[in-house]
Backbone as numpy.savetxt, mean C-alpha at the origin, in Angstrom:
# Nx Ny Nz CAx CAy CAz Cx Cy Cz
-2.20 -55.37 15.34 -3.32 -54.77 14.64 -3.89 -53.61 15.45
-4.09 -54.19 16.70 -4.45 -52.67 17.69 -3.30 -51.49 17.89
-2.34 -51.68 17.65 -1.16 -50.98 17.49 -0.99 -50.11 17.06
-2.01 -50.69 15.60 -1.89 -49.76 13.87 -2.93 -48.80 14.37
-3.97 -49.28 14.67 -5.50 -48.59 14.28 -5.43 -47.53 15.44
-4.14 -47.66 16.17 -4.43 -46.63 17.54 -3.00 -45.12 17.08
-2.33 -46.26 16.08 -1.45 -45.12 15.53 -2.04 -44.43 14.49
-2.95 -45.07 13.77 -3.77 -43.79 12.72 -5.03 -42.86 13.57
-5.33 -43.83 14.51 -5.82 -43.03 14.91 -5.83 -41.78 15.71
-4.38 -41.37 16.48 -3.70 -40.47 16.98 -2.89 -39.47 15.60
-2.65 -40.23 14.30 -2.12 -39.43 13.57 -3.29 -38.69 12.91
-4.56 -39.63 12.75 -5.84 -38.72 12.01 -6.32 -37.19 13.41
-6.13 -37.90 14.73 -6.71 -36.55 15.21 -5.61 -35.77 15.72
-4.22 -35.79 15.53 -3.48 -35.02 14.76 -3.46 -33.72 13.76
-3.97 -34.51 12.30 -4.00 -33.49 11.31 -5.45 -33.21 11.83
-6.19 -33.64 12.36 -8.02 -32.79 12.64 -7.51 -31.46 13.31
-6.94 -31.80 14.47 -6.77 -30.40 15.44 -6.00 -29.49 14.63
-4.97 -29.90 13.93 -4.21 -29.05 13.11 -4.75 -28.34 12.07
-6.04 -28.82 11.51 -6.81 -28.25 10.61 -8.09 -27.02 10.89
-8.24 -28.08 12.28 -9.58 -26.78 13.12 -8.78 -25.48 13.89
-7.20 -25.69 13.95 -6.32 -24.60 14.69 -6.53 -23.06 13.60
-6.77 -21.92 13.70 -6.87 -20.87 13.33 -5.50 -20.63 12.37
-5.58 -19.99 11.41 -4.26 -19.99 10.67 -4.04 -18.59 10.85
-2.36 -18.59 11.43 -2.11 -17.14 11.32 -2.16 -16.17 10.31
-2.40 -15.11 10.30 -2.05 -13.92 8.88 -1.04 -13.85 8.95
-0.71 -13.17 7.19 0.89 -12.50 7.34 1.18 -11.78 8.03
-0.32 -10.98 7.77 -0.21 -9.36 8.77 0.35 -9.19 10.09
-0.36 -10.22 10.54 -0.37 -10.43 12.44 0.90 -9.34 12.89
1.91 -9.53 12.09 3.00 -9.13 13.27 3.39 -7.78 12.81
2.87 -6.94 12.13 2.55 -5.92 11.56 1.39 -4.89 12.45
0.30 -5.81 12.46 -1.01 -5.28 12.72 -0.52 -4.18 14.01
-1.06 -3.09 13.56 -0.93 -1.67 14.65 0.31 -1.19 15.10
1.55 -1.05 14.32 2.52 -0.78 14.58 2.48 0.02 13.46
3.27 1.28 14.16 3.16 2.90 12.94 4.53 2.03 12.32
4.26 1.85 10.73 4.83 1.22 9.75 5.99 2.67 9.50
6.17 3.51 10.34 7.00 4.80 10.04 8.29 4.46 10.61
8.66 3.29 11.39 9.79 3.06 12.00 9.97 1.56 11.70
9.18 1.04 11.13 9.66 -0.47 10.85 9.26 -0.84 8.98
8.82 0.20 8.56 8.85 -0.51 6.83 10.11 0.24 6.22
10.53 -0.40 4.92 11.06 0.84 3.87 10.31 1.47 3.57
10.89 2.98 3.30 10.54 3.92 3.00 11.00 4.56 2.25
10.38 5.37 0.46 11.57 5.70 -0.42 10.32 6.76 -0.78
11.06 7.99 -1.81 10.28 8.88 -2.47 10.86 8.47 -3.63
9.89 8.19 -4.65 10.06 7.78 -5.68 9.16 8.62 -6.95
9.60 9.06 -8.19 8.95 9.36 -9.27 9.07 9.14 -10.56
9.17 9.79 -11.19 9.28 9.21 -13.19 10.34 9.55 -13.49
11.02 9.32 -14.54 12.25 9.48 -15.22 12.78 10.46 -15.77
11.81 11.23 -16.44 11.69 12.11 -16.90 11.27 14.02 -16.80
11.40 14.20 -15.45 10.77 15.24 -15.34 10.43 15.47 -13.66
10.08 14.95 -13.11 8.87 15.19 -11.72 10.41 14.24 -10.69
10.03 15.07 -9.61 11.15 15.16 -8.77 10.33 15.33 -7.54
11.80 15.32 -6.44 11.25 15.15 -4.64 12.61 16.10 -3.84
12.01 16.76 -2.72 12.84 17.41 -2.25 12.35 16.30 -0.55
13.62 15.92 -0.05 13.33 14.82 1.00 14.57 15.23 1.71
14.46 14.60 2.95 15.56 14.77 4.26 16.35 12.50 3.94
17.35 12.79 4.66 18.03 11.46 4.17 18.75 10.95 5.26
18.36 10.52 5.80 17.08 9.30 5.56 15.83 9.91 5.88
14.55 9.41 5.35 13.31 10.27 5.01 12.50 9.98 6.58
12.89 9.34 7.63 11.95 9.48 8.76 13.11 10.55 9.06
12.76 11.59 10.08 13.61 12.48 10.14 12.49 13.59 11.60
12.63 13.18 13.16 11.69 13.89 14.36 10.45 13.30 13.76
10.69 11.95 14.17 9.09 11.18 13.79 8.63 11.32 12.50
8.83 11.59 11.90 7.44 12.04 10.63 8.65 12.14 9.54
7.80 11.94 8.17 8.51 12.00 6.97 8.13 13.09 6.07
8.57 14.43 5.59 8.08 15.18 4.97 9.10 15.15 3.80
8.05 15.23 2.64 8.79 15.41 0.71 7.83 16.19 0.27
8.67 16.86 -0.36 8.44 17.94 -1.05 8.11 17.29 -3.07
7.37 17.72 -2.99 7.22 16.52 -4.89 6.78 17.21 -6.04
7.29 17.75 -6.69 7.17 18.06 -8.05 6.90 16.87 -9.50
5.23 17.53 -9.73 5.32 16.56 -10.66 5.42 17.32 -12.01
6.12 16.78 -12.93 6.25 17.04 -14.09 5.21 17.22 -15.38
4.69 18.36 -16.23 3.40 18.08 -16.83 3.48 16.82 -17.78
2.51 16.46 -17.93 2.73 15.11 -19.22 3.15 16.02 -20.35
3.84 14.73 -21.19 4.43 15.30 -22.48 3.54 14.97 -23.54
3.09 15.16 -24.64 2.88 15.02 -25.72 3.51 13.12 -26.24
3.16 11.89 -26.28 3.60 10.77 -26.42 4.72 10.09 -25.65
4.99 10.70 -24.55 5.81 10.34 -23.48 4.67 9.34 -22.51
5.02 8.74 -21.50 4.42 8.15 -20.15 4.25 8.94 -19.24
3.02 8.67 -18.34 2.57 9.53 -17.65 3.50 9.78 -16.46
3.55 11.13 -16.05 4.21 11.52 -15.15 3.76 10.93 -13.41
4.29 11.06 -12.45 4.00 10.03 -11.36 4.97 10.46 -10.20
4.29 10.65 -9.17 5.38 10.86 -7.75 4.67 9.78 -6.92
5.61 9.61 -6.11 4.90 8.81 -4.82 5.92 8.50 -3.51
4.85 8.26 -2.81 5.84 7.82 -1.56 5.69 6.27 -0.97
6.35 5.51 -1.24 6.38 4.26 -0.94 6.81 3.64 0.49
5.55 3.26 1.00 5.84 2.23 2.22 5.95 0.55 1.91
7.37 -0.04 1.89 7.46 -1.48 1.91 7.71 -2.36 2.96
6.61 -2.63 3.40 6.17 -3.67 4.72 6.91 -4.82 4.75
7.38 -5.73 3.61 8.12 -7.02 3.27 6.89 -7.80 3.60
6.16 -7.40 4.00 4.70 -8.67 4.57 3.44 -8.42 3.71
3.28 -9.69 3.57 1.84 -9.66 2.99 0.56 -9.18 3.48
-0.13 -8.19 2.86 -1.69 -7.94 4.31 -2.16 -8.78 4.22
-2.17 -9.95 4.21 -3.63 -10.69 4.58 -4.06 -10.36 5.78
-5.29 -10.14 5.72 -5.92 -10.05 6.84 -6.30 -8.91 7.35
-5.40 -7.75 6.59 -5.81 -6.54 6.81 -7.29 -5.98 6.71
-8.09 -5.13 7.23 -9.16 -4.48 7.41 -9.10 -3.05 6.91
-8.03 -2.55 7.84 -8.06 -1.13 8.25 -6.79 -0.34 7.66
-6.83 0.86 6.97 -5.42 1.50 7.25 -5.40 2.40 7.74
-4.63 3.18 8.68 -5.02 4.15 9.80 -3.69 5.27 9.12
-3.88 6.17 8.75 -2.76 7.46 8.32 -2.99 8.20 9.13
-2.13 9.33 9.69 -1.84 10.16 10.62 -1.13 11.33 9.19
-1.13 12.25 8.78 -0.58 13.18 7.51 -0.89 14.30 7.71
-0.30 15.50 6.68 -0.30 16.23 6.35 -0.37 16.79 4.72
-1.01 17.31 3.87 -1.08 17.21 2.36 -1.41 18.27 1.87
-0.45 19.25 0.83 -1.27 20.20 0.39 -2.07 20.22 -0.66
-2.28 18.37 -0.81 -3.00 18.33 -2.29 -3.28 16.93 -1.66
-4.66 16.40 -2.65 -5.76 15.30 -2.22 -4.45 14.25 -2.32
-4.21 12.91 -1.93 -3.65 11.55 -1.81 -4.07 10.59 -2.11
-4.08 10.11 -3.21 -4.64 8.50 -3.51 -3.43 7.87 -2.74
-4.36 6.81 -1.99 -3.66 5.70 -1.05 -3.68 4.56 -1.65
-2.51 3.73 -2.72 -2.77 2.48 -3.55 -2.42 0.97 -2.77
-2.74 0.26 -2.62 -2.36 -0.98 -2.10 -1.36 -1.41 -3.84
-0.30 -2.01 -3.16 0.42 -1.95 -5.07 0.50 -3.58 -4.89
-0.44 -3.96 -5.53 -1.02 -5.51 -6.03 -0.15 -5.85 -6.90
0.75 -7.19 -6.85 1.52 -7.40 -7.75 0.98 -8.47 -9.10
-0.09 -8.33 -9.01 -1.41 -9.17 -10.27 -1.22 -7.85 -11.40
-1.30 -6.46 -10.86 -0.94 -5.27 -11.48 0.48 -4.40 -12.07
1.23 -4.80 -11.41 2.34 -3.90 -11.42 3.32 -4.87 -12.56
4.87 -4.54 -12.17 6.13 -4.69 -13.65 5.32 -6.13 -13.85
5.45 -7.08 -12.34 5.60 -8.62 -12.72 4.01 -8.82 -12.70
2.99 -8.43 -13.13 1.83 -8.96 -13.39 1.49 -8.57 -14.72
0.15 -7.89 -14.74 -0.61 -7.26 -16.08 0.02 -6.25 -16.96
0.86 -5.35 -15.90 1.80 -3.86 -16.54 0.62 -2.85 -16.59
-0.35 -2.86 -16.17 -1.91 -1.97 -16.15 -1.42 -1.00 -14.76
-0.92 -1.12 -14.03 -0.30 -0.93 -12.32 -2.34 0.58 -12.53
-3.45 -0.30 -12.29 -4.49 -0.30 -11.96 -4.79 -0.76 -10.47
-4.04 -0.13 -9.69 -3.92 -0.69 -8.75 -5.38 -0.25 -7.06
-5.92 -1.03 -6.28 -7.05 -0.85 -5.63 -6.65 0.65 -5.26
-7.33 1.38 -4.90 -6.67 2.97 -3.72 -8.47 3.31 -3.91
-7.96 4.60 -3.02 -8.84 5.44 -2.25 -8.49 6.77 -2.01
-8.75 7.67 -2.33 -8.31 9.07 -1.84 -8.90 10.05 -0.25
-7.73 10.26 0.25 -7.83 11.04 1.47 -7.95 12.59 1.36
-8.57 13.69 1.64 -8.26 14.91 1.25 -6.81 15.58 1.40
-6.61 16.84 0.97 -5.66 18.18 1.44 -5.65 18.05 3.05
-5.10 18.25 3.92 -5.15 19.15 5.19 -4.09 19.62 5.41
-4.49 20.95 5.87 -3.36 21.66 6.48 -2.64 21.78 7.94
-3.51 20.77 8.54 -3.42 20.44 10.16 -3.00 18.89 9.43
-2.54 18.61 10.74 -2.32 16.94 11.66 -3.59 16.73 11.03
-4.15 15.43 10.15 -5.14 14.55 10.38 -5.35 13.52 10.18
-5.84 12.21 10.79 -5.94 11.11 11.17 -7.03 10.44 10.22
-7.15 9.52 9.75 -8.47 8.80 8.77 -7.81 7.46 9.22
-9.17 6.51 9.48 -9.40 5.33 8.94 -10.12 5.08 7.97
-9.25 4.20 6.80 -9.96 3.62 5.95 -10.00 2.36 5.77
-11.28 1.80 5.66 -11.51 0.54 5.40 -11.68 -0.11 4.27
-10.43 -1.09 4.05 -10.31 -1.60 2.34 -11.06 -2.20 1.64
-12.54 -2.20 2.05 -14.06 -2.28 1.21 -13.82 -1.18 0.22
-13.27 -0.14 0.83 -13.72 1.27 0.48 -12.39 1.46 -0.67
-11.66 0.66 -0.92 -10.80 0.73 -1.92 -11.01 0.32 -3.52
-10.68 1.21 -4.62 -11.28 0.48 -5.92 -10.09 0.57 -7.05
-10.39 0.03 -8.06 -9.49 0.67 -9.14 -9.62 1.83 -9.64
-8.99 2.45 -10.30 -9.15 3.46 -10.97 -10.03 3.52 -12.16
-10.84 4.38 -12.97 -12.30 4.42 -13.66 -11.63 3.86 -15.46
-10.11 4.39 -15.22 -9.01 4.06 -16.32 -8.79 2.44 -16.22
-9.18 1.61 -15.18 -8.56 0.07 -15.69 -9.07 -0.59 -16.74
-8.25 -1.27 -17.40 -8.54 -2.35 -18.42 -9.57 -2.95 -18.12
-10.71 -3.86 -18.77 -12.02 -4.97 -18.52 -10.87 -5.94 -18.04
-10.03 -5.92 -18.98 -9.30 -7.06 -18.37 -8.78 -7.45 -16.88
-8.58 -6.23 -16.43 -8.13 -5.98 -15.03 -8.97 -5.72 -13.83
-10.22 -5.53 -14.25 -11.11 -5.17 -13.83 -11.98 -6.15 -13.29
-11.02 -7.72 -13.69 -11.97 -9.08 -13.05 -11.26 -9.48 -12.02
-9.90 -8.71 -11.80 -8.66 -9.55 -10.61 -9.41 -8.85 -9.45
-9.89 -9.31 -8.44 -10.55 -8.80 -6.84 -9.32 -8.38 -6.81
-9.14 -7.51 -5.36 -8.58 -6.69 -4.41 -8.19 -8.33 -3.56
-6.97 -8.26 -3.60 -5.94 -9.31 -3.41 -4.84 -9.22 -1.97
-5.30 -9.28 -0.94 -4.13 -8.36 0.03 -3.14 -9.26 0.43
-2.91 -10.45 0.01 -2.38 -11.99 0.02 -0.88 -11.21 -1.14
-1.73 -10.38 -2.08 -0.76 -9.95 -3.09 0.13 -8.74 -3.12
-0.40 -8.04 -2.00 0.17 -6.73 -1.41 1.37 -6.53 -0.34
2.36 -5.84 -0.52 3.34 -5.96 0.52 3.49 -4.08 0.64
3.13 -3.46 -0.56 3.48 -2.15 -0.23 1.97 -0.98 -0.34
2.29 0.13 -0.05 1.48 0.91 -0.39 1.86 1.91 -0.47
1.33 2.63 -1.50 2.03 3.99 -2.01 0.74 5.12 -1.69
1.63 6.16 -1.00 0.50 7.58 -0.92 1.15 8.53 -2.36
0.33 8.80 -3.27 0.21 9.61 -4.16 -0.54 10.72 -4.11
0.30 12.32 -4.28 0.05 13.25 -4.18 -0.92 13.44 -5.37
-2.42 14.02 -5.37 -2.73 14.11 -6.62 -2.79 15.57 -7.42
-1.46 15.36 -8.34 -1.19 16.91 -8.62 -1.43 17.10 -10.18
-1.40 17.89 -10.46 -1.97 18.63 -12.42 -0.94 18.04 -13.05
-1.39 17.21 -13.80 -0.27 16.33 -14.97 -0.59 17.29 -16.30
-1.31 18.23 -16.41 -1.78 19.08 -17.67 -0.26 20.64 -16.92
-0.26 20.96 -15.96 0.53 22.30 -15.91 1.69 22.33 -15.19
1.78 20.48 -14.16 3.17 20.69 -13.29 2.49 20.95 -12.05
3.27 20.41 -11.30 2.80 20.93 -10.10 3.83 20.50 -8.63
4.03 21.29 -7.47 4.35 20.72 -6.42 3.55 21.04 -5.27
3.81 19.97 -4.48 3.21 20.23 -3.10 3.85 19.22 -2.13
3.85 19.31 -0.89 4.46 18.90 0.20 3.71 17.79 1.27
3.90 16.83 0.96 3.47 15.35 2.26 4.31 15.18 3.44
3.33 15.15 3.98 3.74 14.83 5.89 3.28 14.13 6.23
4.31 13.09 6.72 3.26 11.45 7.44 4.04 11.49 8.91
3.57 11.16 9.80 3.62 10.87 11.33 2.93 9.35 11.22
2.37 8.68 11.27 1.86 7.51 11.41 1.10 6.47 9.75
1.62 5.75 10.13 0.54 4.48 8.81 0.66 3.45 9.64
-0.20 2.73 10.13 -0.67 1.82 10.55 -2.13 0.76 9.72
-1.52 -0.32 9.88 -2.33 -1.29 9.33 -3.10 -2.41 10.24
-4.59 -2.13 9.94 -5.22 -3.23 11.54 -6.37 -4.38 11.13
């Protein structure tokens, strides 16, 4: 009988310590490493029209520069779309911070691509972001993913899913260019880091 009560009792403070132990993030092994040498990396756009001028493979003397033409919208076609996709394979939990190092000759929405949003969720791809300006120099921003929202276009419906980083593995920098006349302009990344 003392046997038992000394074996539950080593197995109860067991699962206790195991429960008060800190749980790792996905992030952890991610956190502060320029995601420019350890994520995928693709230039990606629409089907129809809007295109990328890129080096192959796209890190190329540190830094990734594409060239992106977007296509004007058509008259009952889908909206036209460039982007540059970083795929981490890891989930952010835990993330805070995203730290870019760029170059842009046009403003950048920065999207966390939530999969509650995208093919395998809602199909709304209303996805959280934030926009960084133009620069024509090297420049550095932290942003903090408080500071991230949907777009003013999401569904009510979509508009009740929180900012999910449990649900995030990628993030896309989007050039923001004239879907009314066409447009290109040129992205330069040296660093993305996540902290």
């Amino acid at each position: 009988m003392t046997l038992t009560s000394s074996k539950l009792f080593l197995f109860g403070a067991l699962i206790f310590s195991s429960l008060a132990m800190p749980i790792a993030q996905a992030a952890d092994d991610i956190k502060g490493v320029n995601l420019l040498h350890t994520a995928n990396w693709k230039a990606a756009t629409d089907s129809f029209g809007s295109s990328f001028k890129a080096s192959d493979p796209l890190v190329q003397n540190d830094e990734i520069q594409v060239e992106f033409t977007l296509f004007k919208k058509q008259e009952g076609k889908n909206w036209p779309f460039v982007e540059l996709v970083c795929a981490t394979d890891t989930a952010l939990t835990g993330v805070s911070f995203v730290e870019i190092t760029y170059r842009s000759g046009a403003d950048v929405s920065v999207k966390f691509n939530q999969s509650d949003f995208g093919s395998s969720g809602d199909g709304s791809y209303a996805h959280y972001q934030t926009v960084i300006p133009a620069s024509d120099q090297w420049t550095t921003i932290k942003l903090d993913t408080s500071d991230f929202a949907q777009p003013s276009w999401a569904p009510e419906s979509t508009q009740k899913i929180a900012l999910n980083l449990s649900n995030v593995k990628d993030i896309y920098l989007s050039p923001k260019l004239n879907f009314k006349t066409g447009e290109t302009s040129t992205l330069r990344v040296k660093s993305l880091r996540v902290l």
